[in-house]
Structure formats: structure tokens, C-alpha cells
C-alpha positions as CSV (number, residue, x, y, z in Angstrom):
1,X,95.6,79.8,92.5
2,X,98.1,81.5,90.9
3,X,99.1,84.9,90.3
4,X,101.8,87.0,88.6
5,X,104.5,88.9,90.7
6,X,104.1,92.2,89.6
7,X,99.9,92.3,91.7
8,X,101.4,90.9,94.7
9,X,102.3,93.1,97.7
10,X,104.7,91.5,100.6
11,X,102.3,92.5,104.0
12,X,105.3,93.1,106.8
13,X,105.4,90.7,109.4
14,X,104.7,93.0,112.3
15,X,101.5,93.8,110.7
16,X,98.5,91.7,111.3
17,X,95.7,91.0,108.7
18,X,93.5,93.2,110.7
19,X,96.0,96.0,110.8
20,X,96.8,95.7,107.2
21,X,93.7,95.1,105.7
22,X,91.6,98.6,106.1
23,X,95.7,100.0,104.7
24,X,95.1,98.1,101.9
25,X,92.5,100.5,100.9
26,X,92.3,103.8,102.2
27,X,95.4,104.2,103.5
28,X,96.6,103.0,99.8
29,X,94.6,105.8,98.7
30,X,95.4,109.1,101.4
31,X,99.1,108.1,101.6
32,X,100.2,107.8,97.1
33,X,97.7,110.8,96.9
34,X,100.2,112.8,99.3
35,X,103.4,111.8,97.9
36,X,102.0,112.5,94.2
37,X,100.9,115.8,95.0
38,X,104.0,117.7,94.3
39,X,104.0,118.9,98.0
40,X,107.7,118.7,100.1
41,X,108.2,118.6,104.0
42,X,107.5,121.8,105.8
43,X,104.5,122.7,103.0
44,X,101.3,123.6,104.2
45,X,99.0,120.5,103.6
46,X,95.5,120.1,104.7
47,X,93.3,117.4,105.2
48,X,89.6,117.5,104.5
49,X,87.4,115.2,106.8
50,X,88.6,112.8,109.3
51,X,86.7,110.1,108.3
52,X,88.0,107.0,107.2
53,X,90.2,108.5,104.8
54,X,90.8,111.6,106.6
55,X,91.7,110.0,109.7
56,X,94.6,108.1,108.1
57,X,95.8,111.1,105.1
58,X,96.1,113.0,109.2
59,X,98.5,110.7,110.3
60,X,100.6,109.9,106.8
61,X,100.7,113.9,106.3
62,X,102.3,114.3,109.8
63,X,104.8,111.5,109.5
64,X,105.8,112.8,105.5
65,X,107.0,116.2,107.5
66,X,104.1,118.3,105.9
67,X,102.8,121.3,108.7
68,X,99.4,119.1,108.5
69,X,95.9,121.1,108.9
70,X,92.7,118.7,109.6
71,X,89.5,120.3,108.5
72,X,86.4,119.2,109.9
73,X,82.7,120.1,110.8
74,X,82.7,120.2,114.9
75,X,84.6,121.4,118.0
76,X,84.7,117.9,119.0
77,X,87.1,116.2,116.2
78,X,89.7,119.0,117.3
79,X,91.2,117.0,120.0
80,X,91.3,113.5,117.7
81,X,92.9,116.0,114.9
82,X,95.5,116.8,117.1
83,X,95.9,113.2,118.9
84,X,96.7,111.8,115.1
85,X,98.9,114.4,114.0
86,X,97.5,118.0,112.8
87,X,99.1,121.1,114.0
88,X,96.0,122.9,113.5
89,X,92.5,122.5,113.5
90,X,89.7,124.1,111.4
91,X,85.8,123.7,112.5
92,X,84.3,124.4,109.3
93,X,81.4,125.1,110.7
94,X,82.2,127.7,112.6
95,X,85.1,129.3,110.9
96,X,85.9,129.9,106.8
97,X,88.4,126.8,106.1
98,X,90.0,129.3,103.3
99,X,90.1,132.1,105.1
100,X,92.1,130.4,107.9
101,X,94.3,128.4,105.8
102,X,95.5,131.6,104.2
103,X,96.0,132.9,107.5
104,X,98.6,130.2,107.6
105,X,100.1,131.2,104.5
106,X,97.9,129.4,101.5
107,X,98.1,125.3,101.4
108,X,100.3,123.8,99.0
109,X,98.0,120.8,98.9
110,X,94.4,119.8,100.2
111,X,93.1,116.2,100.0
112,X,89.8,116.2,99.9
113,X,88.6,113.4,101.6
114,X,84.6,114.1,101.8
115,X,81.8,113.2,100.0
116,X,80.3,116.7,99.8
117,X,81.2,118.9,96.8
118,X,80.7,122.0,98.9
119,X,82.7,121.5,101.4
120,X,85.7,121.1,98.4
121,X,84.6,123.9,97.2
122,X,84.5,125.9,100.7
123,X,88.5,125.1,100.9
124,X,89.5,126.3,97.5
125,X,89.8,130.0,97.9
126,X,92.6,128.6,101.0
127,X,95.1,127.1,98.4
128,X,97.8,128.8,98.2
129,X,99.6,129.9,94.2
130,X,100.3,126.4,92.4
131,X,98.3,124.7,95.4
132,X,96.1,121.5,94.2
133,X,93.2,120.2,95.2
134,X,93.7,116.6,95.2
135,X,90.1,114.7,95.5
136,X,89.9,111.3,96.9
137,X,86.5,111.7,98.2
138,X,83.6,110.6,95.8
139,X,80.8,113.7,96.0
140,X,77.2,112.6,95.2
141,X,77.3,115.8,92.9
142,X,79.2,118.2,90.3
143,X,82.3,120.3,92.2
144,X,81.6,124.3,91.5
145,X,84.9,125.9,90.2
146,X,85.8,129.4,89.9
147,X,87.7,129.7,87.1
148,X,89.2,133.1,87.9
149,X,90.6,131.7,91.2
150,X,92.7,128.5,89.1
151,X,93.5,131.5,86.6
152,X,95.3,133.7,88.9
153,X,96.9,131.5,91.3
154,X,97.8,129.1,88.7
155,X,95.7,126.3,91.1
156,X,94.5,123.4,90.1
157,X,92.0,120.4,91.0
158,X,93.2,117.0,90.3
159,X,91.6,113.3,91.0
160,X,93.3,110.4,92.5
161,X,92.8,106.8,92.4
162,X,94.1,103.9,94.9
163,X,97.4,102.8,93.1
164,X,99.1,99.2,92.1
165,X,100.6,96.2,94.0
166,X,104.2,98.0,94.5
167,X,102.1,101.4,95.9
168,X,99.8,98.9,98.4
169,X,103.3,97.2,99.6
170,X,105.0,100.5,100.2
171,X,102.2,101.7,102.0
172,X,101.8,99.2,104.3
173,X,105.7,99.5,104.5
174,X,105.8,103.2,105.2
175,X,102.8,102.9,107.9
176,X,105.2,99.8,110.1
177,X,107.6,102.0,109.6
178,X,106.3,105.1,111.2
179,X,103.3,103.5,113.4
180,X,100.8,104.8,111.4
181,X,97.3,103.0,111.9
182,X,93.8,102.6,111.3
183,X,91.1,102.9,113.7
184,X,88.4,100.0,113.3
185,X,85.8,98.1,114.7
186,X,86.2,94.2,113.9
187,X,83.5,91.9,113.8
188,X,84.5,88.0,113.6
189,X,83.1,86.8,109.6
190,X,79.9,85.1,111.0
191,X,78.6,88.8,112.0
192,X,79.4,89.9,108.0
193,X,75.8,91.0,107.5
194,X,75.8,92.7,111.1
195,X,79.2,94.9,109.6
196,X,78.2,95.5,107.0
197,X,74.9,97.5,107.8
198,X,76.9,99.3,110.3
199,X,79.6,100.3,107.5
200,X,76.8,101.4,105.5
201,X,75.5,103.6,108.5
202,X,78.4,106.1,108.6
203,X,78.6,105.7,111.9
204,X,81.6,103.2,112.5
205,X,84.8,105.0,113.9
206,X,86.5,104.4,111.4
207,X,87.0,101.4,109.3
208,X,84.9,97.6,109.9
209,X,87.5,95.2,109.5
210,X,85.8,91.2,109.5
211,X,88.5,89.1,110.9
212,X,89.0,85.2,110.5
213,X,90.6,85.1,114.2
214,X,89.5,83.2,116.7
């Protein structure tokens, strides 16, 4: 096979397949969202969900110098939150996510990670004036925006894809670089089927990885 230069990305050698593989993808996706969204060290930045997105846009957002919120529903992700990174923690189940991220001053940036349009629009009210909404997450539904709230805080709600070759290289670059990893459960390729199903579950912690490896 051949390929062109320009849609290759050099993997670094202290990174393994496994390691750089679920990197590749979401952590392609949480880290060129954060460095396109206009926010600068020692902004207020928020990260919606620690899932498999979330869990990595935690860690990139504490490395890039941002004072890093984690939203989640649950008392219990509060202590993984911290472990990867955040300053704070929001249960958005038992406290308003806008309501306390104003209490911290507005964020300049959320990245929504989730797949639930309500909880994006639960955390909208909590960005602060020019604060963006950058949505990674894929919601099974429409998002509900109140106009009057982009209107007089000039905020905004943008979309983000993955990126190109070059962004997947520096990624994988920038997580060697500041030990930034992804939590997974790997299954060797003959269990494919068996990984799959529990991808498809919502209940692996965080990515499924197959690996080659003996």
C-alpha cells in the first residue's frame, strides 16, 4: 500500500499501539477542540462528562494550563475528576452546573462531551461573556438555545470535528509529552465480537482497545 505524506502521522516511540490507538480518536477530538476554542491558560474551562471523551478533554485541559472544571452526574466521579486533573467538581445532579460555574467567575469554554442535549443546555447559562460552547458530543436530539442568553453575553455554540493527520500526530505528541493517557480495557482480536458488545453497552471504563499482542 501506499499513501501520500500529508495523511500520515509519526506515532512516538514511547507510545505503544494500545496507548496510541484510543488517542487516535478521541483524544484527537477533546485535545484540537481545546486549543481551537479561543481559550488561554488560567481561563475557566469546563468539561462536560467524563466518559470517554470527557475523561481525556480532563486531563488535556489540566496539562494546556486551563483552571479545568469536570461536570458530571454523581458524587462518585468527583474523586476520578480530581485524580485526572480538575480543580473542581460539579455533580449535576445535585447542584445547577451554571449556577456554579458562575460562581467561579463564568467559563470561557465548555466542551460538551455528552450525548444528552439537556445536559448542554443545563451548562449554558454558566458561560461566561464571549464563552463558547464547543460540542463534541453527538446528542440523539435538537440542542434548546436561548437566544437572549447568546444575545447579551455575546456567547456562542460551535461544533467540532476530529482534525487531519498533522492534528492526530501532534496529539499523540503533546499527550507523551505531558503523560496524558487513556483509560481502556483491551481484549486480544480473537475476543472482537466479545468488545465490541461491551463498547456498545456504555459500560467500559473508558475506551476498548483490541490489541494484536501476544
Amino acid at each position: 500500500m501506499s499513501a501520500p505524506a500529508i495523511a500520515l502521522a509519526s506515532v512516538p516511540e514511547d507510545l505503544s499501539s494500545v496507548e496510541s490507538a484510543p488517542l487516535m480518536c478521541a483524544g484527537i477530538t477533546t485535545f484540537n477542540a481545546l486549543r481551537n476554542s479561543g481559550a488561554r491558560p488560567g481561563d475557566v474551562v469546563a468539561v462536560l462528562g467524563i466518559g470517554g471523551l470527557g475523561h481525556l478533554g480532563v486531563q488535556f485541559a489540566a496539562k494546556m494550563g486551563f483552571k479545568t472544571v469536570a461536570i458530571a452526574r454523581g458524587k462518585d466521579k468527583g474523586s476520578l475528576a480530581k485524580k485526572l486533573g480538575a480543580i473542581h467538581y460539579i455533580d449535576s445532579q445535585e447542584k445547577n452546573p451554571a449556577a456554579e460555574l458562575n460562581k467561579l467567575g463564568g467559563a470561557k469554554v465548555v466542551i460538551a462531551t455528552v450525548t444528552n442535549a439537556d445536559a448542554m443546555t443545563a451548562v449554558l447559562g454558566g458561560l461566561a461573556a464571549n464563552g463558547v460552547l464547543m460540542v463534541i458530543g453527538a446528542p440523539g436530539g435538537p440542542l434548546s438555545v436561548d437566544p437572549i442568553l447568546l444575545i447579551s453575553g455575546q456567547r456562542s455554540v460551535k461544533g467540532w470535528y476530529s482534525g487531519t493527520s498533522i492534528d492526530s500526530q501532534d496529539t499523540l505528541e503533546i499527550s507523551a509529552l505531558a503523560g496524558v493517557q487513556s483509560m481502556n480495557e483491551i481484549f486480544p482480536l480473537e475476543r472482537a465480537a466479545e468488545a465490541y458488545e461491551r463498547m456498545m453497552s456504555g459500560k467500559a471504563r473508558f475506551r476498548v482497545v483490541l490489541s494484536m499482542e501476544n
